[in-house]
N, C-alpha and C positions, 0 to 999 in steps of 0.2 A: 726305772721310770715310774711316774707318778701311777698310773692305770695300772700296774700290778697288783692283783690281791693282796691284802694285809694278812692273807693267812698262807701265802705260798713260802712252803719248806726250801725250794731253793728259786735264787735270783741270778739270772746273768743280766745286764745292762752293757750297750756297745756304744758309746757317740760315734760313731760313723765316719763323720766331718772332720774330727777335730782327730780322730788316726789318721785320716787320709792325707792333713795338712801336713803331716811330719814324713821327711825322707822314707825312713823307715818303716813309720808305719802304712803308709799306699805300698810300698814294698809289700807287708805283712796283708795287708787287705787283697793284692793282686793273688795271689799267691790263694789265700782263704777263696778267694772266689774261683779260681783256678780248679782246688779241690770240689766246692759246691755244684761244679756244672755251670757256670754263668754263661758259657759263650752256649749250651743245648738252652737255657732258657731265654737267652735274647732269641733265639731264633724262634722258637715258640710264639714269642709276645711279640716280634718286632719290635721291641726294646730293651735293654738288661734294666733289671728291677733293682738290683746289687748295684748298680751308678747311682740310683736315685735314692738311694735310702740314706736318711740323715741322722736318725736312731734305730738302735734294735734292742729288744728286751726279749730272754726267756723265762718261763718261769714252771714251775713242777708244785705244785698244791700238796704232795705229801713226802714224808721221807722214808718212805716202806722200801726196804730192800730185799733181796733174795731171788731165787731163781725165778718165783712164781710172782716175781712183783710186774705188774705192766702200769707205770704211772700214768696221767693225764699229763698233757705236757700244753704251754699255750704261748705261741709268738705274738707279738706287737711291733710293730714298725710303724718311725713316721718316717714322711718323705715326700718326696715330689713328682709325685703322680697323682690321677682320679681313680677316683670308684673304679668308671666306667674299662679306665684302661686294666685295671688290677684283675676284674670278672672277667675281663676277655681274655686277660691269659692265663687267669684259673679254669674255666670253662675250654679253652685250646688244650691245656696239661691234660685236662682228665680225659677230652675227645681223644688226644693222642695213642691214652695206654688204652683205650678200647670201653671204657664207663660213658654213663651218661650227664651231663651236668644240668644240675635242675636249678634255677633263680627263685630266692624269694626275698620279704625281707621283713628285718625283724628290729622294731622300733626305729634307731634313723638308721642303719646301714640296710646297706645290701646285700644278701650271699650267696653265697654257689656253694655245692657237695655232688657230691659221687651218687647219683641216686643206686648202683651197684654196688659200690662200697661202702666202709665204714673208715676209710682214712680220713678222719676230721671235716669239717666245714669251715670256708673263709667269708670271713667279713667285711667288709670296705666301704669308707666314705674318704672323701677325698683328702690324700694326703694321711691317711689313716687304716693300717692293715690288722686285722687279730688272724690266727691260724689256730681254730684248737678242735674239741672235738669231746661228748657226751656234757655233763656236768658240768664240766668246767668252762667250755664255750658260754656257756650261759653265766657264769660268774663273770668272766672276763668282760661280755659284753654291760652286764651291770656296770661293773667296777667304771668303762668306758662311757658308760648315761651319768656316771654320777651319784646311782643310787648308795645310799646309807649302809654302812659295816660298820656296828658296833661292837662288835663278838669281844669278851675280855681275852679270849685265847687269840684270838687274830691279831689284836691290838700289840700282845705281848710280842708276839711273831715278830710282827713290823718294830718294835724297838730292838728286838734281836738284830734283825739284819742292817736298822740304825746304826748301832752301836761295831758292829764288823765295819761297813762301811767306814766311819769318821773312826777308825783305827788304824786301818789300811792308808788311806788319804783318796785324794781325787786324783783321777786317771780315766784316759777312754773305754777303760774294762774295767770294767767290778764282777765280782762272783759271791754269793756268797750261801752257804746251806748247811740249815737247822737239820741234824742229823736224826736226831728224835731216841727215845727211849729204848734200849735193846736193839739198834740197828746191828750193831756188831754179833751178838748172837746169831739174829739171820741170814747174818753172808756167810759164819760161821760153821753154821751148821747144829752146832752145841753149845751148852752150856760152859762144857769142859772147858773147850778151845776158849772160849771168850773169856773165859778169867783169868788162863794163861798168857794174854796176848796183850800188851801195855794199849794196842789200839783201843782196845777195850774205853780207854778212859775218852777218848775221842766222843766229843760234843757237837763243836761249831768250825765251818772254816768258812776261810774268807780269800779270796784271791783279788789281785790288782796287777795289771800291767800298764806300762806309760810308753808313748814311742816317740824317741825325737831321731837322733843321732845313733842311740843304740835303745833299747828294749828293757826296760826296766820291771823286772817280775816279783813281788812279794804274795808269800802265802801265809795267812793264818790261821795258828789253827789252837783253837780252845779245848781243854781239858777239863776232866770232874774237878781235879785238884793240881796242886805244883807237883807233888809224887807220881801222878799220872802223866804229867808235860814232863817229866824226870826219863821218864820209862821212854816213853817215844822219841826224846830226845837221845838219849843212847841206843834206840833200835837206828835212828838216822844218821847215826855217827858209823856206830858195827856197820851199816849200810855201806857207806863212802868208803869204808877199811877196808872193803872185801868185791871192790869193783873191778880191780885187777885180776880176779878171778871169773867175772862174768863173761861170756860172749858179746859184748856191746861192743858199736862202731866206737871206734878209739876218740872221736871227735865227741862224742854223748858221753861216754866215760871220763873226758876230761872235763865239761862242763858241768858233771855231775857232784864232780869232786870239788867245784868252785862255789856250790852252794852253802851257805853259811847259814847257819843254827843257835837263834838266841835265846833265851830261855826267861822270862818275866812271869813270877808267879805259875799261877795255870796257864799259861798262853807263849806259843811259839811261833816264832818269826822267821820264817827260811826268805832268805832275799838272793838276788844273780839278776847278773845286767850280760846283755847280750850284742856283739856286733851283728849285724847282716849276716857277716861269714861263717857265724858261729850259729846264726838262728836256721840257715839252711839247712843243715841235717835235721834240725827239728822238726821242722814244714816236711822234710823228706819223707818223715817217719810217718805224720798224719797223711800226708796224701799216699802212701801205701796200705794204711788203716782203710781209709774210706774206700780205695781201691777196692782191697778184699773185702767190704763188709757190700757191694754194692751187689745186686743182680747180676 
C-alpha cells in the first residue's frame, strides 16, 4: 500500500476483495478469520471489521533480529467503515480486558489507547484504520497526511521492495523483507555458526500468493552472490531428501516434497500450487500455532 513508509524493512500488503472474489480464496479468508477471533470481535463491535476490510497492509521499520529484538510493527487498513464505528470498538476491546480508553486526536484522525497500557494506539478516519504504537505511529501517521520522505536510505528501501514485488508478479498477497546487515549472526548466536551456515548469504525475500481454483504460492529469495543461492539451494534440496525421516503429518510431507527450486544467478524461486484439500492441513497447522501462542 501506498501509505507504507519508504523506510520499512518488511511489507505484507493483502487486497481483501479481490481474495475473497475467488473460490478459494473466501475459503482461505474464512478460515484466516476463523484463526483471528472474528466471530469474539463481531460481538465486541456489533459488527465484524474482517467483512469490511478492503485492504490490509503490515509493515516492521526494521530488520533487527534476535532474542532481544521487539520490533515496532504498524497496520493499515482500508474499508468500509467510520471513524466513529472503528473507536467504538477499539474503546469496547480495551473496556473489556479491564484498561481505560482515552480519545484524542492528532491532525485529521481520531484515536484511542490503553491509558493503562502500552499495547499501541489506533487511529481512524473514515474508511481509514493505522494500528501502531511509540515512533512509529507517528511515521505512519505522517506517511498518512502526506508529509515529505526524502531520506536516500528510505528511498533506496522503497526500490528494494519495488523491485521483489515486479519480480514476484501481482497477486492478492505480497511479502516482502529487507533482511539487513548480519541478521544471520544474530539469530545465530556467533560468528562461527554464521559463516558455516549457506543462510548466511541470505539478503532479500519476497513472497506472493494468488487464489482462484487452487492457491498459487511463490517465494523469493535473494542472495549475496549465485555461490550463496548455490549453497541454499542444496541446503533445500538435502531438505526435501530427508523428509521421510521427519515426524511430519504425511499430507505436509508430501506437499513439501512438491516444492520446486530454481536457481537464476543470486536469486531463488520455490513455487507450489495448492488444492483446497491440500491447503487444509496447512490452515490446520496455523490455527494450532495461534491456539498455543494465545492466553
Amino acid at each position: 500500500m501506498a501509505l507504507i513508509p519508504p523506510g520499512s524493512a518488511f511489507t505484507l500488503s493483502v487486497d481483501v476483495q479481490a481474495l475473497s472474489r475467488a473460490r478459494l480464496g473466501a475459503f482461505i479468508a474464512e478460515r484466516l478469520g476463523r484463526s483471528a477471533g472474528a466471530s469474539k470481535l463481531a460481538q465486541s463491535c456489533g459488527f465484524d471489521p474482517l467483512r469490511r476490510l478492503d485492504q490490509l497492509a503490515l509493515s516492521i521499520p526494521t530488520a533487527t533480529l534476535g532474542a532481544d529484538a521487539r520490533p515496532d510493527f504498524g497496520v493499515i487498513a482500508n474499508g468500509r467503515f467510520s471513524a466513529a464505528e472503528i473507536l467504538r470498538c477499539a474503546s469496547s476491546s480495551i473496556q473489556a480486558r479491564g484498561g481505560e480508553a482515552v480519545r484524542s486526536k492528532v491532525d485529521s484522525f481520531d484515536t484511542v489507547r490503553d491509558r493503562s497500557g502500552s499495547s499501541g494506539e489506533i487511529a481512524a478516519k473514515d474508511g481509514l484504520l493505522i494500528v501502531s504504537g511509540g515512533n512509529y505511529f507517528r511515521e505512519l501517521l505522517d506517511s498518512a497526511e502526506g508529509a515529505p520522505n526524502n531520506l536516500a536510505q528510505r528511498n533506496e528501501r522503497a526500490l528494494q521492495h519495488a523491485e521483489l514485488r515486479q519480480a514476484l508478479g501481482s497477486g492478492p498477497l505480497l511479502a516482502t523483507w529487507l533482511l539487513g546487515d548480519g541478521w544471520f549472526e544474530r539469530v545465530a548466536g556467533s560468528d562461527a555458526n554464521a559463516r558455516l551456515s549457506p543462510l548466511s548469504a541470505l539478503k532479500r525475500l519476497g513472497a506472493r500468493m494468488d487464489a482462484s481454483d487452487t492457491a498459487q504460492l511463490s517465494i523469493l529469495l535473494d542472495c549475496s552472490d549465485s555461490e550463496g543461492a548455490g549453497g541454499i539451494a542444496s541446503l533445500l534440496h538435502d531438505l526435501q531428501s530427508s523428509l521421510d525421516m521427519l515426524p511430519l503429518d504425511p499430507r505436509l510431507r508430501t506437499i513439501a516434497k512438491r516444492i520446486t527450486v530454481k536457481q537464476t544467478d543470486a536469486r531463488l524461486r520455490l513455487d507450489l500450487e495448492l488444492t483446497q484439500a491440500e491447503l487444509s492441513p496447512v490452515l490446520d497447522v496455523l490455527d494450532s500455532q495461534t491456539a498455543a501462542a494465545s492466553p
